[in-house]
N, C-alpha and C positions, 0 to 999 in steps of 0.2 A: 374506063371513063367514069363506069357508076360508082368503082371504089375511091377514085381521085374526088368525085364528089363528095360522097360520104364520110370520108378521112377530112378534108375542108369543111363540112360543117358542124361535125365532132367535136374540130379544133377550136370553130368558132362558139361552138357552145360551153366550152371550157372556158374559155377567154372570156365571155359576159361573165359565165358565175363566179370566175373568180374576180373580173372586176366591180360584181356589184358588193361581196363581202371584202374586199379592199379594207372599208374602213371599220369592219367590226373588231373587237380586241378577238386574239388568238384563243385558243385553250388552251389554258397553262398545261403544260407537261410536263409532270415529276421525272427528275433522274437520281442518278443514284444517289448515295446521301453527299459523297462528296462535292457531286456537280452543284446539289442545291446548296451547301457550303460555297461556292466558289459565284455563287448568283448574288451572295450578298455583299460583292463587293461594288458591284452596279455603283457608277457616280466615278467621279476624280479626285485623283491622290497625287501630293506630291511630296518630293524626297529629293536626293542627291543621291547620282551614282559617279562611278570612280569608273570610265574606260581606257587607263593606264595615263590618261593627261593629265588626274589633277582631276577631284570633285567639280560636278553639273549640275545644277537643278534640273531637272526633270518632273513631266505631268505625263501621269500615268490614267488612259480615260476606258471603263469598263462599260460596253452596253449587250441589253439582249437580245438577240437577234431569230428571224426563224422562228417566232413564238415561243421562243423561251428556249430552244433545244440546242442555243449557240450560245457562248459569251464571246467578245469580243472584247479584245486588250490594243489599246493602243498609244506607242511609246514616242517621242522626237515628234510630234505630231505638225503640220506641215514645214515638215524641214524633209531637204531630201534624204536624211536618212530615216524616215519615218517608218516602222516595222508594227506588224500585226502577229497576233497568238488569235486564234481562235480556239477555242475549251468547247468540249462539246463530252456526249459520252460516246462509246465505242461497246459496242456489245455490252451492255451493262457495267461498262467501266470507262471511268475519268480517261479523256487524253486529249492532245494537244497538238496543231502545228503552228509551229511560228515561223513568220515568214520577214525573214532574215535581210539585213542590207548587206550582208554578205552576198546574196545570189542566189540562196537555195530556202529550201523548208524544210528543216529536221520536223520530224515528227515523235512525240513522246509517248509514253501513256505512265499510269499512275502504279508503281511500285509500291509506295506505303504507303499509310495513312496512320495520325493519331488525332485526338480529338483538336490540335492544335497547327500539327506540320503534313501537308501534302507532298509529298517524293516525288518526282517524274524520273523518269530513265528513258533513255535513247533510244527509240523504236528502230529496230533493225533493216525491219519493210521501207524505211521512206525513200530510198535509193541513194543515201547517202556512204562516200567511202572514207570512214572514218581515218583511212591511213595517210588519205593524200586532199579532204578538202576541211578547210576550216568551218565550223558550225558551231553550234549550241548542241552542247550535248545534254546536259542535266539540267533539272531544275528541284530546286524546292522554295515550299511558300508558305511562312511560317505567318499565324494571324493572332499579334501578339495581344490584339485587344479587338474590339469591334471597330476601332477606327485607326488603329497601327495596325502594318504588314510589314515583314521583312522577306524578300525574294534574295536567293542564293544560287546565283546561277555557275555552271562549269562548261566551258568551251574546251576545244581543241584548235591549235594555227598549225597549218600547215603537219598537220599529225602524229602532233606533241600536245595532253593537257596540260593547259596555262591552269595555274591558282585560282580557286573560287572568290567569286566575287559579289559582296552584300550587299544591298541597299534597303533600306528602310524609306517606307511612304507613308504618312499620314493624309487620311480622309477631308477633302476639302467639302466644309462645312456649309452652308447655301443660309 
């Protein structure tokens, strides 16, 4: 009983201090240089992408999440195929999961880098089986200016890869 007490107000004294710093700003937390690369996309882009119909416009809306140690990417936004990437770092390095309206969440992490093009490749670990479910498999994200991206992503259907496929987003201006 004394430690079901103790554990309860442990918990409760957790729960004030963290609601009374609620609303203080975070401390920023540096990641690797890629991820603070990848922070400055913060804001919304829009472009046209091609999913075998026929070019979409699409808005594409980046925020940071977690005090700074998430980016979050979000695509078709409320429409029911609306899909998330969360960017974050992994042991000292870039990686990603995107959470698919396919069903599942490939996860990535960062293969290359140049001062211009970020690489991803297909994380092994995320329990995906590359032979028999459809996913995203690759990505790159090419920053062709401070306010152009071009994203190159590569899928597999049914565990065959389909053709890469590009789009470009320009930075909507406030």
């Amino acid at each position: 009983m004394k430690t079901t007490i103790t554990a309860f107000c442990s918990t409760l004294l957790l729960a004030a201090a963290v609601c009374l710093n609620a609303e203080e700003p975070a401390k920023a937390k540096t990641g690797s240089p890629e991820f603070e690369r990848m922070k400055t996309l913060v804001g919304t882009w829009e472009g046209q992408v091609d999913m075998g119909q026929g070019p979409i416009d699409m808005q594409v809306q980046y925020r940071l999440l977690a005090g700074g140690s998430v980016l979050e990417e979000r695509c078709f936004i409320g429409t029911p195929n609306e899909m998330v990437t969360m960017y974050y770092d992994q042991k000292g390095k870039l990686a990603l999961t995107h959470y698919c309206v396919m069903g599942n969440r490939p996860g990535m992490v960062l293969g290359s880098s140049n001062d211009k093009t970020l690489k991803f490749d297909f994380d092994k670990s995320c329990g995906i089986d590359v032979k028999k479910e459809s996913h995203m498999h690759a990505m790159t994200l090419t920053f062709n200016d401070s306010d152009t991206i071009t994203t190159t992503c590569k899928a597999f259907m049914d565990g065959k890869e389909v053709p890469e496929s590009s789009s470009t987003f320009k930075r909507v201006k406030l």
